[in-house]
N, C-alpha and C positions, 0 to 999 in steps of 0.2 A: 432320520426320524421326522414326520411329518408331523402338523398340528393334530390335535385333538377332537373327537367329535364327542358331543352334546347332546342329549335326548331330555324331552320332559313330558312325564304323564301328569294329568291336572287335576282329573277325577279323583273319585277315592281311593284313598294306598297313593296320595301320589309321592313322584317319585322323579330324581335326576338320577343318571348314571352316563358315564363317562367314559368312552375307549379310546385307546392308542395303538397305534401298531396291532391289531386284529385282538388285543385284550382289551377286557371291563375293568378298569382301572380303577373304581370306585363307583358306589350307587349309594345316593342319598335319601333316605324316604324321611317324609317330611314330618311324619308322624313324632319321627326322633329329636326333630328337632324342636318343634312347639309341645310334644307331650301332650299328644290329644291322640287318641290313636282313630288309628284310618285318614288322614286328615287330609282332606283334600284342599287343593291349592283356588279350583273355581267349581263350578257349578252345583256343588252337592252339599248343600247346608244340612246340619248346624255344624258340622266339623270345618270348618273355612278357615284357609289360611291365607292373608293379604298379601298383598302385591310388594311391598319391603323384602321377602324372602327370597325373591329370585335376586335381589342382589346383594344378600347374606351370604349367599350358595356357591354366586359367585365370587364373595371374599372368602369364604371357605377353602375353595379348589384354590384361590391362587396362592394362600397361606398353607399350606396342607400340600401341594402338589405344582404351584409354579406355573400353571395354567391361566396365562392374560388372553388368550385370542386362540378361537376355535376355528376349524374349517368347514366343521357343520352342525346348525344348532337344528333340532328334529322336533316338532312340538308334534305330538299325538291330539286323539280325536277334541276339538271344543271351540275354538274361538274360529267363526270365518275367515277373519287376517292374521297372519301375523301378525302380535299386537307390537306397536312399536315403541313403546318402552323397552319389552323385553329386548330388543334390540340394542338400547342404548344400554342396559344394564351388563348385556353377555355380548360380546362383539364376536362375529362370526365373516367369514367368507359367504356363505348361504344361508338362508331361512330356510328351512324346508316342512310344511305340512304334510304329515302319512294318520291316515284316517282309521287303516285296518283295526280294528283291534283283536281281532281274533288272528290275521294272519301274525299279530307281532307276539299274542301271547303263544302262540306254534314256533314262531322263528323262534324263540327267546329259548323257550326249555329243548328244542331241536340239535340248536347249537352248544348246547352244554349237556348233549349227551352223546355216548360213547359210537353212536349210528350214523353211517354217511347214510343211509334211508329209511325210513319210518312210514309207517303209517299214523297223522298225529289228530287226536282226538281235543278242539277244543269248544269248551261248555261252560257258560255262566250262567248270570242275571242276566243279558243282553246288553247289547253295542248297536254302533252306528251300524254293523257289515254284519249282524244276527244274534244266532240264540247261540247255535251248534251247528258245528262246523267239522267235518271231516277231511283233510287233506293229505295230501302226498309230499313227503318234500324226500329230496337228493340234494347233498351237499353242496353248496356252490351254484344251483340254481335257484329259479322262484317256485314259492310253495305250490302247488298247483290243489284246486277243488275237486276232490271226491263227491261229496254228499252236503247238504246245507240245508237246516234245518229251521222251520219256526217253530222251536219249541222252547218256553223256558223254565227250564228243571231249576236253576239257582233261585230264581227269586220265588218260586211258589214254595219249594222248601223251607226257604228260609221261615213261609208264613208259618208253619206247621208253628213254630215256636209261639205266635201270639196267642195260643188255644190252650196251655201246659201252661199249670198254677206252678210249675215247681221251676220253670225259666224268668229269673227275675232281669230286672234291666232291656229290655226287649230291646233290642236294635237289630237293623235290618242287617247288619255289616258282618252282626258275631251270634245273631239267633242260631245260623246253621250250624255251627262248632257245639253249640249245647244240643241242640235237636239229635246232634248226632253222637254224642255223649247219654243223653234220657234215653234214648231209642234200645240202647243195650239190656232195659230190666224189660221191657215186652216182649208181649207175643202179636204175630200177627195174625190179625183176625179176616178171614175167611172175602167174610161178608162184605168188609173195607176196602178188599182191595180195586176194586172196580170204580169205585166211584171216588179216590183219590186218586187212581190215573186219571181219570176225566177233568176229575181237580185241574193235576199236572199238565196235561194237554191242553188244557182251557184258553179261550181266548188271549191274548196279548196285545200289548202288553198288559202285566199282570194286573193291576192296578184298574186297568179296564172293566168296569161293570161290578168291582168288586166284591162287595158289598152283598150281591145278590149270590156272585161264586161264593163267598164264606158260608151263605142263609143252603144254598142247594145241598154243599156237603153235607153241610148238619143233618138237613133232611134227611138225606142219602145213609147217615152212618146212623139216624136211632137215637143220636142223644144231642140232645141241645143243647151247644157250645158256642162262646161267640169271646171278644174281648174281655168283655166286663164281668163273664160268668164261664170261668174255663172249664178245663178238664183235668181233674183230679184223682189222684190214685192210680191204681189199674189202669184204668179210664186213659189218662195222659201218655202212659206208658205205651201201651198196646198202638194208643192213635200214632205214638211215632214212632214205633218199630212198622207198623203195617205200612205206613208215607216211605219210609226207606226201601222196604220190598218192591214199592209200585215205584220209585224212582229208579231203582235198580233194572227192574223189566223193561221200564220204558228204556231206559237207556241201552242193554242187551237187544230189545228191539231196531235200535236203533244203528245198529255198530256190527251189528257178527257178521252181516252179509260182507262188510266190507272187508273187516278182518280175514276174514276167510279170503276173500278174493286175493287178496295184496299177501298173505302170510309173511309180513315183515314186525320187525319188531314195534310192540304201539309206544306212543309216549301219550301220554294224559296233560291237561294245561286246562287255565284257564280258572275261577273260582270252586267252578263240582269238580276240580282236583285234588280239593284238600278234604274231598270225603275219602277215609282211609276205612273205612269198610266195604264201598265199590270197589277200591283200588286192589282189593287184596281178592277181592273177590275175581276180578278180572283178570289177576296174574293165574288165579288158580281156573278159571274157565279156557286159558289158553295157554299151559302151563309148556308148552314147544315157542313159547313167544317173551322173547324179552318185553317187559314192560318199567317204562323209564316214569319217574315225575319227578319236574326237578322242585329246588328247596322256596321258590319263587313262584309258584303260579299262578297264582292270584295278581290281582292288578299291578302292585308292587312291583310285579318283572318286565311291564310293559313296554319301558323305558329299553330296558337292556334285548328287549325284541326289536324297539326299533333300529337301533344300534347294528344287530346281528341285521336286519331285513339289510341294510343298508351297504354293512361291509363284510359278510358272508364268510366270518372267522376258516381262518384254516385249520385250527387246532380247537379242541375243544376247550370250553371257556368255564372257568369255576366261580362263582358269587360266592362261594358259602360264607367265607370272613372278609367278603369287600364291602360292609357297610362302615361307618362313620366312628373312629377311636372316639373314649371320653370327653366332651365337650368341652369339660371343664381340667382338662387334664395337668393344666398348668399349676393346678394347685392342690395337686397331690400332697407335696412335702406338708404343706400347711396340716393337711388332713392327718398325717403321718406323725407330723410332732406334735400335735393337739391330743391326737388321741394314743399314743406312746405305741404306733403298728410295729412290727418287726417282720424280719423275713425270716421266714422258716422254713423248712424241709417239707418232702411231702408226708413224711412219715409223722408230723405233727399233727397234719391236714387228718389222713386216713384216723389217728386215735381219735379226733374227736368226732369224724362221722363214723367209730365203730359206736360208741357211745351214744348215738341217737341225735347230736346236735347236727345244727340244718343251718348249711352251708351258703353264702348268697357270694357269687364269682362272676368279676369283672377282668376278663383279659384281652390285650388287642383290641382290633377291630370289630365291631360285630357283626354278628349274623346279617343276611341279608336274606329278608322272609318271614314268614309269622313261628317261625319255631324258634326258640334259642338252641342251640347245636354244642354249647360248651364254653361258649364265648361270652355272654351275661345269662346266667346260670343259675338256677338253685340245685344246692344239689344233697341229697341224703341218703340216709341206710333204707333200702325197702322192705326189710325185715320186720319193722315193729308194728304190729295192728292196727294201733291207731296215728299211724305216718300220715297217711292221708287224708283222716279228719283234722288233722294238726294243721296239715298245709292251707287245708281249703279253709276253712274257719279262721284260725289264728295267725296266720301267713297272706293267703291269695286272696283271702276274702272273699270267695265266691262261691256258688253253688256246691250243696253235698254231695253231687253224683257226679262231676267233673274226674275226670279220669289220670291220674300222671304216667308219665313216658318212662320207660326204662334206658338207659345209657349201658351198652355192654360192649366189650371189647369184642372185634371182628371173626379173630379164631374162638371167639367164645360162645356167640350166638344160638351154634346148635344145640347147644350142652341145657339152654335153659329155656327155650324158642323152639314151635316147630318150624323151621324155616333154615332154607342155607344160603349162602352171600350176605350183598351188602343191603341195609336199609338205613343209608347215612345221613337221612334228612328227615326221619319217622311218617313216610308215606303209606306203612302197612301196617297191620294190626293181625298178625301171626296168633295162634293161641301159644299160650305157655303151656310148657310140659307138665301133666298133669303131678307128677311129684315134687313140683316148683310152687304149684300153687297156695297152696298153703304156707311156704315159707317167703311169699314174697307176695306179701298182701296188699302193702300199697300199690305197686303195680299191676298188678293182674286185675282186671276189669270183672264186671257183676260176669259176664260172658264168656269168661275166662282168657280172651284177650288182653294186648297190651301193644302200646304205640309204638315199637323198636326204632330205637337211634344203634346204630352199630360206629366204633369209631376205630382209627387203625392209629401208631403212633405220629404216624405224618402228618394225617390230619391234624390232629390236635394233639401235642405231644404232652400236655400237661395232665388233661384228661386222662389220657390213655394210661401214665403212672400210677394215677391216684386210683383207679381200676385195679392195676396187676397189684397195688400194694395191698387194698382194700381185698380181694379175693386171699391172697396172702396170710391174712388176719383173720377173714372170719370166714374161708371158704367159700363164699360169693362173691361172685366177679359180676355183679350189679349193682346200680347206681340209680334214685330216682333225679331224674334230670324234668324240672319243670321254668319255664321262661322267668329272668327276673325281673319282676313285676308283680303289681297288683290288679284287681278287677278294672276292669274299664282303662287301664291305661298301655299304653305300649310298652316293648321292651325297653330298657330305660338308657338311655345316653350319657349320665351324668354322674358322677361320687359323691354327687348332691342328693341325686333320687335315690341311690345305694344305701346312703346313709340312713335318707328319711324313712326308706321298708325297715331298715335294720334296729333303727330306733324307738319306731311302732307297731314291731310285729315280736312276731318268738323267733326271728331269727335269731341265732347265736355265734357266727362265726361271718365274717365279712375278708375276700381277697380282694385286692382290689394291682392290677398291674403287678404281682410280686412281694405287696405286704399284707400282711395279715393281722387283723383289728378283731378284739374281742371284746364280751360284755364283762 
């Protein structure tokens, strides 16, 4: 067994991740650890995290995993030297600067998927090395260049949000996630769609001339919109369903000719990965074509790209629960005999979410990604009408048209989904079967979509009972599964943040590692 290699991304979502022996051995995002979400280590204020943490990171690793000296420490795109502190904090055999960011958001979801060759699509807000990016990769080789684009689809999306009265909180990092949440109650209009392409095509970067690009739309679409006097009603709706259409062309524009050329299976990467209405849309325009996205796309997986650029795994690599246990985990008992937990059965679990209470579950490791997958959890019946107004108001505290994920077992999928296999990381948004909908109202979207997490018992064997039990009980073998957390913050690392949601929200049932604590 040889030493260990090191990667770190700096930007936002940043992020360490760790291999050995051609495995991801752990990924730390920083997010988790300050509770600031997105939180970037350098250059992208106000979410900044100081220079003390890379030697937290690395008491971490060596307390957690036995890890004093690396063979290779990998910093991704930002400072022109190695800085050399970092050096004396993390002792390595090499320093090594890799700048790609788009070849390592490819490498990263490449190598944790099931394809020794792909065709791999990746698309942000822009990088040092572009917008978009189409390549080739073969297993065990270097990724090689298709097509490269100046175009940036993520950050001008993302603006769609500062124009919508009903997107509160605006940030650049998580506008896209609601844009493409509101986008489900419009229609798109005819007339718009022309002059929000040209939007999206517009000069770069984005930010470029700005000002004047916001003033031309407006023109262009008929109603005069701007920061401080948005768009309301209808109005807001329609504008971000139509921006999705003309994201979507652009992007079909952009990609069939290659598709078509290569006919291998695509993977998606990169931030416009996590739009799961292209995604589904794109499995269904080339429905002879596996299409892969992994649970990581977004910057958060950069790290574990460079890793994979690096050492070109032989085996496919899985992140899903290689993020960072309870922080605080040492003081469980405390938590345990303070608040009189017990361990229970799962069949104790299933009675109280047949009954409508809403479940907040911490187990293992987590997730690594912006989804929670079953690992820091909320979790409830989807059955009751007003589930979803519960969650978002009295729980998540965010917007009323925010959509929750359904959790269903793998052989179960069809039965309530129109869709068949796996979607074990909620990259698609299937419709629900039309005589589901109605009985399962908090998930089924205004569209009659829903963000499918499918789970098997390997994966998550706890999950997976509390499923076959829950279906058992009241004939549905669904689950709403929403990240535990509140607005604006990350999914949460602590029995401390567990507590404080559980304390000051309607949650009513808290697991936490094996016990279970009630109000």
């Amino acid at each position: 067994m040889g030493l260990p290699n090191i990667a770190l991304h700096s930007y936002h979502n940043a992020a360490f991740a760790v291999e050995l022996d051609g495995d991801i051995v752990t990924v730390i995002e920083l997010e988790r650890f300050v509770n600031k979400k997105n939180a970037s280590h350098c250059f992208f204020e106000p979410i900044h995290v100081h220079e003390p943490i890379i030697g937290e990171i690395y008491e971490y690793l060596k307390m957690n995993y036995g890890f004093t000296k690396y063979e290779n420490f990998i910093m991704g795109h930002g400072h022109q030297e190695f800085p050399e502190s970092w050096k004396k904090m993390i002792p390595a055999n090499n320093y090594i600067k890799n700048e790609d960011h788009h070849i390592s958001h490819a490498s990263s979801s490449f190598y944790q998927s099931p394809h020794d060759e792909a065709v791999i699509i990746s698309f942000d807000g822009g990088a040092n090395d572009g917008f978009f990016r189409i390549l080739h990769g073969i297993k065990g080789q270097d990724l090689k260049d298709i097509k490269h684009y100046s175009i940036d689809l993520g950050s001008h999306y993302h603006l769609i949000g500062l124009f919508c009265e009903d997107i509160k909180h605006y940030n650049q990092l998580t506008a896209a996630g609601k844009v493409l949440g509101l986008q489900s109650y419009g229609n798109i209009r005819d007339e718009w769609v022309q002059p929000l392409k040209d939007f999206f095509n517009s000069r770069i970067p984005y930010f470029v001339d700005l000002e004047q690009k916001k003033k031309t739309l407006s023109d262009r679409i008929g109603i005069p919109f701007s920061e401080e006097n948005k768009l309301k009603g209808q109005d807001q709706y329609d504008f971000a369903r139509t921006a999705q259409h003309a994201f979507e062309l652009i992007f079909f524009e952009l990609v069939d000719e290659s598709i078509k050329q290569y006919q291998l299976p695509i993977i998606l990467t990169g931030g416009c990965a996590l739009n799961i209405t292209l995604n589904s849309r794109v499995k269904d325009t080339y429905p002879h074509l596996d299409v892969f996205i992994a649970p990581n796309s977004s910057d958060c997986g950069i790290p574990v790209g460079l890793l994979c650029t690096l050492v070109k795994p032989k085996k496919i690599i899985d992140v899903t629960y290689k993020g960072v246990a309870a922080l605080d985990r040492t003081l469980l008992m405390e938590y345990v005999n303070t608040h009189n937990a017990k361990k229970v059965d799962v069949d104790a679990i299933v009675e109280d979410l047949s009954i409508q209470r809403i479940l907040g579950l911490v187990q293992g490791n987590s997730e690594h990604g912006p989804r929670a997958l079953g690992n820091r959890s909320i979790l409830c019946s989807p059955i009751p009408l007003d589930m979803k107004d519960t969650l978002n108001h009295k729980v998540k505290h965010r917007e009323w048209f925010r959509p929750f994920a359904p959790i269903v077992r793998l052989e179960d999928v069809s039965e309530y989904f129109e869709w068949e296999g796996e979607s074990r990381w909620m990259n698609f948004c299937p419709m629900v079967k039309e005589e589901w909908r109605d009985r399962l109202p908090a998930i089924t979207h205004v569209d009659g979509t829903a963000r499918v997490q499918t789970v098997t018992k390997e994966q998550n064997p706890l999950v997976y009972e509390i499923l076959t039990k829950f279906k058992e009980k009241t004939g549905v073998g669904v689950l709403v599964n929403t990240s535990f957390n509140v607005d604006r913050k990350p999914i949460l690392s602590s029995y401390k943040d567990a507590f404080k949601v559980f304390n000051e929200t309607q949650l009513d049932r808290l697991y936490l590692d094996g016990y279970y604590f009630t109000k």
